[in-house]
Backbone as CSV, one residue per row, in Angstrom:
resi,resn,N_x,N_y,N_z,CA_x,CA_y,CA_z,C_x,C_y,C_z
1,UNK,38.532,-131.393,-4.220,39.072,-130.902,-3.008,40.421,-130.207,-3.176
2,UNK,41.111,-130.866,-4.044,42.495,-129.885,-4.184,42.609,-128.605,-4.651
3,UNK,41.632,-128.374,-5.784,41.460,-126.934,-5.721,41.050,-126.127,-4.696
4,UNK,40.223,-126.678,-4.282,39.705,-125.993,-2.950,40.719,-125.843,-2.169
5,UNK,41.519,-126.895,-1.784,42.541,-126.864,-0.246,44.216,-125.906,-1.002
6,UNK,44.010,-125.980,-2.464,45.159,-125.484,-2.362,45.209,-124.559,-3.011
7,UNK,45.690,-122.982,-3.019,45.343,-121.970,-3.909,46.206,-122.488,-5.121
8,UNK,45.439,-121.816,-5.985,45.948,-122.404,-7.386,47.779,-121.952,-7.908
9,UNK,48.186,-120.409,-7.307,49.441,-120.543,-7.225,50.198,-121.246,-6.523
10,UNK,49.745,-122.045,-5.553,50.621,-122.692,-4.950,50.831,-124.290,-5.536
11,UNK,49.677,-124.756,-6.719,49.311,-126.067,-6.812,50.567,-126.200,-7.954
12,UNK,50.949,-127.694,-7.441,51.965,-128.803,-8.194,51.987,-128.004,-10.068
13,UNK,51.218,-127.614,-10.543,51.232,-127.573,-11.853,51.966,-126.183,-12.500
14,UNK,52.004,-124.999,-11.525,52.813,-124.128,-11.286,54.504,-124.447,-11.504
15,UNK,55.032,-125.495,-11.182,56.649,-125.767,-11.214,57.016,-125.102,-12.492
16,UNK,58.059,-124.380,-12.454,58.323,-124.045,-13.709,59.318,-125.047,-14.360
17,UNK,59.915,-125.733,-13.429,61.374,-126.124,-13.190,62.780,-126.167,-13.453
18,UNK,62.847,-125.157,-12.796,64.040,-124.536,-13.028,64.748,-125.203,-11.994
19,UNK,64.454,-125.963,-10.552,65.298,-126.464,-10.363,66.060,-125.703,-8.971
20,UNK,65.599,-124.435,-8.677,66.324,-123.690,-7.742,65.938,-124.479,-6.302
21,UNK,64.957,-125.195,-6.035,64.589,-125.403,-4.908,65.308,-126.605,-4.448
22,UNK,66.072,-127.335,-5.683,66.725,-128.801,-5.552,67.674,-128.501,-4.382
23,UNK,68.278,-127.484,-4.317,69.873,-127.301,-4.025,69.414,-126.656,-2.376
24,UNK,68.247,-126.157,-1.883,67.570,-126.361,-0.630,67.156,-126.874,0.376
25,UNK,66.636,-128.627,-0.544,66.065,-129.421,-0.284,66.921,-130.179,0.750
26,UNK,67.039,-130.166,2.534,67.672,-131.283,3.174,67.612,-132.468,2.535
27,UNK,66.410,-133.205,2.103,66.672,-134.790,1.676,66.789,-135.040,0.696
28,UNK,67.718,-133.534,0.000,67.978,-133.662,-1.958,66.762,-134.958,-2.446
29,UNK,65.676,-133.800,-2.077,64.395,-134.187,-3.313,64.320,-133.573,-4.174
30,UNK,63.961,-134.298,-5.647,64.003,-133.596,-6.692,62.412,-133.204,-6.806
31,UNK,62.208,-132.461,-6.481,61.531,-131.322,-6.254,60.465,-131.363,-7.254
32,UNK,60.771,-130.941,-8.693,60.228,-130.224,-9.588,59.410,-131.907,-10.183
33,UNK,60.294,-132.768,-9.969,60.130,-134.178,-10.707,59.075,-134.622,-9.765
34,UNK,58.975,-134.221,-8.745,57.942,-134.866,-7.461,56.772,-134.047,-7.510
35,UNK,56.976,-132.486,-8.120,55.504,-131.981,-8.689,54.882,-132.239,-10.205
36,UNK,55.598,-132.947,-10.643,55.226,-133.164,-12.132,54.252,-134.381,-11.927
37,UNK,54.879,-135.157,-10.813,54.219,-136.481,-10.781,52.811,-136.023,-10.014
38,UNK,52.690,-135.365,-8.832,51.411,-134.370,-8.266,50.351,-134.141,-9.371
39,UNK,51.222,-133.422,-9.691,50.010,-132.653,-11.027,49.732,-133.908,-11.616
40,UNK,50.208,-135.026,-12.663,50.225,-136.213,-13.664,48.755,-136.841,-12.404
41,UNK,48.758,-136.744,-11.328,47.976,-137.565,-10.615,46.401,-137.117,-10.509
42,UNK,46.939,-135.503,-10.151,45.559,-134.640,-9.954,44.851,-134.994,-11.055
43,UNK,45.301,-134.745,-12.399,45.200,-134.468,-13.570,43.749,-135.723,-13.897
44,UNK,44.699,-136.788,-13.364,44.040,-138.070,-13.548,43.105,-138.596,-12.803
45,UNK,43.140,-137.809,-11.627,42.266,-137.980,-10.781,40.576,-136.962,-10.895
46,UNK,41.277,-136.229,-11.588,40.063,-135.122,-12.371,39.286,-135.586,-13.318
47,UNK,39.711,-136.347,-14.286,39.680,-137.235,-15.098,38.105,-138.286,-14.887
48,UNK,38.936,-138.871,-13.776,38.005,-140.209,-13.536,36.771,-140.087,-12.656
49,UNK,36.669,-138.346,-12.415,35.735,-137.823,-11.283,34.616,-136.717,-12.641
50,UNK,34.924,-136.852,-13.637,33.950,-136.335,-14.812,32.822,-136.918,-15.106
């Protein structure tokens, strides 16, 4: 489903992280660290659906 719901440029694994979006963020979320963990999940969740 996540491929489906999310175009692939927009999906978690894209971050380059550089970090520009930190300094944006109202609830100083670290951003890039919160898509690494996205992707680490998808990843795994792809995984266990083979």
């Amino acid at each position: 489903g996540y491929d489906r719901s999310v175009p692939k440029l927009r999906q978690a694994s894209h971050c380059i992280g550089c970090d520009q979006c930190v300094s944006h963020c109202p609830q100083s979320i670290k951003i890039p660290q919160q898509l690494r963990r996205i992707d680490h999940f998808v990843e795994q969740l792809k995984q266990e659906t083979l």
